[in-house]
Each structure stands twice: as C-alpha cells, then as structure tokens.
C-alpha positions as a printed Julia matrix, in Angstrom:
129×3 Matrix{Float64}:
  -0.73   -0.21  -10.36
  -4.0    -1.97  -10.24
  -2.14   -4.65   -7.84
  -0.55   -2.02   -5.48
  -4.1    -0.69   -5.43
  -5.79   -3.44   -4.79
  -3.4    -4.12   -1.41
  -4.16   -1.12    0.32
  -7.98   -1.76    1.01
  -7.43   -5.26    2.27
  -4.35   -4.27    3.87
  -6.95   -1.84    5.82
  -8.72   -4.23    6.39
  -6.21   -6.7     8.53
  -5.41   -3.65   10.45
  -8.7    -3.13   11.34
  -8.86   -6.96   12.74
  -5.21   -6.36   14.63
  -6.36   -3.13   16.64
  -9.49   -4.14   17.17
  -7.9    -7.73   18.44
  -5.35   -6.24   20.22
  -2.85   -8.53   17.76
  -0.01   -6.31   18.08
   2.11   -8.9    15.25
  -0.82   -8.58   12.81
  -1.08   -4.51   13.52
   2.22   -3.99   12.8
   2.96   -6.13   10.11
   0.06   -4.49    8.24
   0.81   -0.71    8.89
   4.05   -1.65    7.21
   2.18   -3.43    4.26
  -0.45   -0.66    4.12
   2.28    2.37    4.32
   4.96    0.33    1.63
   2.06   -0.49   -0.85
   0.56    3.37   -0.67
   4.12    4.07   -1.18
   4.66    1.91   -4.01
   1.52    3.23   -5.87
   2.29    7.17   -5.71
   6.04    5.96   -7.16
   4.52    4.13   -9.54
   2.35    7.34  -10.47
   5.61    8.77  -10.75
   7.39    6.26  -12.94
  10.07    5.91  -10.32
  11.95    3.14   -9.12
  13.65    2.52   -5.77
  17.08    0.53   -5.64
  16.26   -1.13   -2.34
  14.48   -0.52    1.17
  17.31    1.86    2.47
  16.1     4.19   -0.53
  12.52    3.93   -0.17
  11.68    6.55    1.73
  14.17    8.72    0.18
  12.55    8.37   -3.13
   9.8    10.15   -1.72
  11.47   13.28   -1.6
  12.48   13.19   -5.38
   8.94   11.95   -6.01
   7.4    15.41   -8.3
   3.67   13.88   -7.47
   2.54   13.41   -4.47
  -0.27   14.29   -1.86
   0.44   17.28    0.45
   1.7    15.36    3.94
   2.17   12.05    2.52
   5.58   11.4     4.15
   4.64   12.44    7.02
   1.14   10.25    7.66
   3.23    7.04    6.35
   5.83    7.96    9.01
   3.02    8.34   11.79
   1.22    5.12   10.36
   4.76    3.36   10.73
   5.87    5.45   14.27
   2.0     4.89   15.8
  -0.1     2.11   13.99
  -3.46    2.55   14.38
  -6.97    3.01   12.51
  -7.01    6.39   12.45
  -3.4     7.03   11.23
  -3.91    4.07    8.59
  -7.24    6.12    7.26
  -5.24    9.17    7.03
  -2.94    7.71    4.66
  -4.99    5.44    2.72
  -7.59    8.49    1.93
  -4.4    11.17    1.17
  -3.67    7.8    -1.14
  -7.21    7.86   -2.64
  -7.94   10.93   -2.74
  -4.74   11.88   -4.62
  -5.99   10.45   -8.06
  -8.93    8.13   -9.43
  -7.07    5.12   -9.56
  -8.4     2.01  -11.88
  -9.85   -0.57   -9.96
  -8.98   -4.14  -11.06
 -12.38   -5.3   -12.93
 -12.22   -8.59  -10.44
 -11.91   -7.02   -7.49
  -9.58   -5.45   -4.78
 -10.07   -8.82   -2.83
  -9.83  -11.0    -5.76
  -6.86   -9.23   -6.96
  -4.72   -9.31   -3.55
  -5.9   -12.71   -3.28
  -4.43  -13.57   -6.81
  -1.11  -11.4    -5.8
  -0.7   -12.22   -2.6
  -1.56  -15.63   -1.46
  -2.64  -17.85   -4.8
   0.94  -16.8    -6.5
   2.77  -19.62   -5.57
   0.33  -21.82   -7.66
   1.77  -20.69  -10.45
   5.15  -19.17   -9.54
   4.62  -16.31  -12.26
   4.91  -12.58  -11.84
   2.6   -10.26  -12.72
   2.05   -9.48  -16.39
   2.67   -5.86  -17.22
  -0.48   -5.06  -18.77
  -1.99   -6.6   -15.37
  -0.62   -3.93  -12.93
C-alpha cells in the first residue's frame, strides 16, 4: 500500500508538468497512472483483487470501502484530464484514510518502484507495500 501511495503524489506531480506544458502524451498518460494507482490503493484497503483491466472498474462497485463519488471523479479524471479533476480525486483518495507514508519518501519510493526496478528485476517484498 505504501507503494500505491507513494505513486499518486508524483503521479500529481507529472500532471501538473503536462497541463501546464500543454504535453497532451504526458497529461494523459498520467491521469491514467494517477486514477489506476488511487484505484489500486482503495482495493487494496479493501483486500480485493481484480482479474484484469476489463474488471477494474467493476471492482469498484463490489468495493464495501470507498469515498463518497470516487467512481465518478476517476471517470472525470480519465473522461477530462486536468489539475483540477486530478486534485479532486487524489484528495477524496487522501482524505479517505491516514495512509502510512513510506519512511524514505513518496519520491524515493516511486523512484525505487518505478524506474530503479529493473536494477534488480525483483518485486516488491510484502512487508514493503
């Protein structure tokens, strides 16, 4: 949880740089990031799985826990990516719970996940998410 976490702020972050850069490629790609990693953390809160992307979504509805609108800002976020609709999500995200914070670091976390993996071509270690 701590890694799915620890996307969403840098994930912000990259959208931030494609609006304000008018990179549509980078906008996109990260409202999809930012919307499948909230995702993935509220599921996780759950303890559910999801068989594949044509059931992610779906899952949602099954999901017991979750914050009032959720579906519909990561829908928005996906239909309309921009700032504001990213925000939405990522506070109804934050706001949700008190999530633990990864004691290095939302940066050096996604950094570790996300681009240093192939250094070591391991997964994450269970009692590291």
């Amino acid at each position: 949880m701590k890694s799915f976490y620890s996307q969403i702020p840098v994930r912000m972050a990259y959208l931030k740089l494609g609006e304000w850069s008018e990179n549509i490629f980078m906008l996109t790609q990260t409202a999809h990031k930012l919307a499948f990693f909230s995702g993935r953390l509220i599921l996780a809160h759950n303890r559910m799985l999801f068989p594949n992307r044509k059931q992610f979504m779906f899952a949602f509805e099954k999901a017991p826990e979750k914050p009032q609108g959720f579906i519909e800002a990561m829908e928005l976020l996906l239909k309309e990516p921009s700032i504001a609709h990213a925000e939405a999500l990522m506070d109804l995200t934050f706001r949700f719970r008190k999530w633990e914070v990864p004691q290095e670091g939302e940066f050096a976390r996604f950094s570790k996940d996300s681009e240093q993996y192939w250094l070591t071509n391991t997964t994450i270690a269970p009692e590291d998410c």
